[in-house]
C-alpha positions in Angstrom: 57.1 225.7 40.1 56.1 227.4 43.3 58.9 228.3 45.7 59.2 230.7 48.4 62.1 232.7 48.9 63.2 234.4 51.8 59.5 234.7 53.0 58.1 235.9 49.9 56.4 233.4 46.6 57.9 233.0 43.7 56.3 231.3 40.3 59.2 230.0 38.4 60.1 228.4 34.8 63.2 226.6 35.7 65.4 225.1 32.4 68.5 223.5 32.8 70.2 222.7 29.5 73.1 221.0 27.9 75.3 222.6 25.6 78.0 220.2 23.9 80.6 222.9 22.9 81.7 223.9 26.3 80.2 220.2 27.3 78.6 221.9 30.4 75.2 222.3 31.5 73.6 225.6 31.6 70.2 227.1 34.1 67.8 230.0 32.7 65.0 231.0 35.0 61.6 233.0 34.0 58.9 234.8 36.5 56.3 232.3 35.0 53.8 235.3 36.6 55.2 237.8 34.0 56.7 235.4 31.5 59.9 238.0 32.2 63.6 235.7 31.7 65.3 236.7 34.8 68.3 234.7 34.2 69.6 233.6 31.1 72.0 230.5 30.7 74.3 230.9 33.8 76.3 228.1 33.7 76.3 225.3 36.4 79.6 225.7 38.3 80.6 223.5 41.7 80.8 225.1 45.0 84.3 223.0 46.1 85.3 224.7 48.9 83.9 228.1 49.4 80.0 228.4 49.1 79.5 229.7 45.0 76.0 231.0 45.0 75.5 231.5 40.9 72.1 233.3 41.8 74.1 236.3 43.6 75.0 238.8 40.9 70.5 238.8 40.3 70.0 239.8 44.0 68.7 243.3 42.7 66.0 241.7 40.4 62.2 241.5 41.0 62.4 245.1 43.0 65.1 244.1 45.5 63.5 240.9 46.2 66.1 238.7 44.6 65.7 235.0 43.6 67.8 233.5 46.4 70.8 231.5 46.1 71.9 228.2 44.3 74.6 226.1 44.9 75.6 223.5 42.7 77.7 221.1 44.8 78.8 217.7 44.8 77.1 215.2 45.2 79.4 212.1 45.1 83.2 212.1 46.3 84.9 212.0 43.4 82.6 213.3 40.0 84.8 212.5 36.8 84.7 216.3 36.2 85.3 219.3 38.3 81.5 220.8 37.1 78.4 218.5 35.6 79.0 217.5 32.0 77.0 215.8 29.7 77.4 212.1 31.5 77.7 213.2 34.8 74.5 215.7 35.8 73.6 212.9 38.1 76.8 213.3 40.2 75.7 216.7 42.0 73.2 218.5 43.7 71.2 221.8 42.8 70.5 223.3 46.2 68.1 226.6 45.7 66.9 228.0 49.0 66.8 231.7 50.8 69.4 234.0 49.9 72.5 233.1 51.8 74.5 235.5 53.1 
């Protein structure tokens, strides 16, 4: 996938996988350009509240350039869980857009 973020192109791999244990879902994103994993499994926590932007502890990757931010937020009123679970995926939103400050 082709995104730009904050001005500048990205090639990403995006994966979003389901692990049963923790019954949660999981993201890993690749430079597709480099094939180098930038991210590795992060898990999909909701923004209830206060924005949660699960891409800012990577801000300092690709030479300052960052990957933006990504907010997993709800996207119905009441999901059955607090974060997407195996049934429920459907339930929020994946918002990935310019860093947000």
């Amino acid at each position: 996938m082709d995104v730009v973020i904050d001005g500048t192109e990205f090639h990403a791999q995006v994966e979003i996988r389901y692990l049963p244990a923790p019954d949660q879902w999981f993201v890993s994103i690749w430079d597709h350009s480099t094939s180098e994993l930038l991210v590795n499994m992060i898990p999909l926590i909701c923004s209830c509240g206060e924005p949660n932007d699960l891409l800012y502890p990577f801000r300092h990757l690709r030479e300052g350039k960052g990957l933006g931010s990504l907010f997993c937020l709800r996207g119905s009123e009441e999901p059955t869980t607090p974060d997407p679970a195996e049934k429920n995926l459907t339930d929020f939103l994946l918002l990935w857009s310019d860093t947000y400050d």
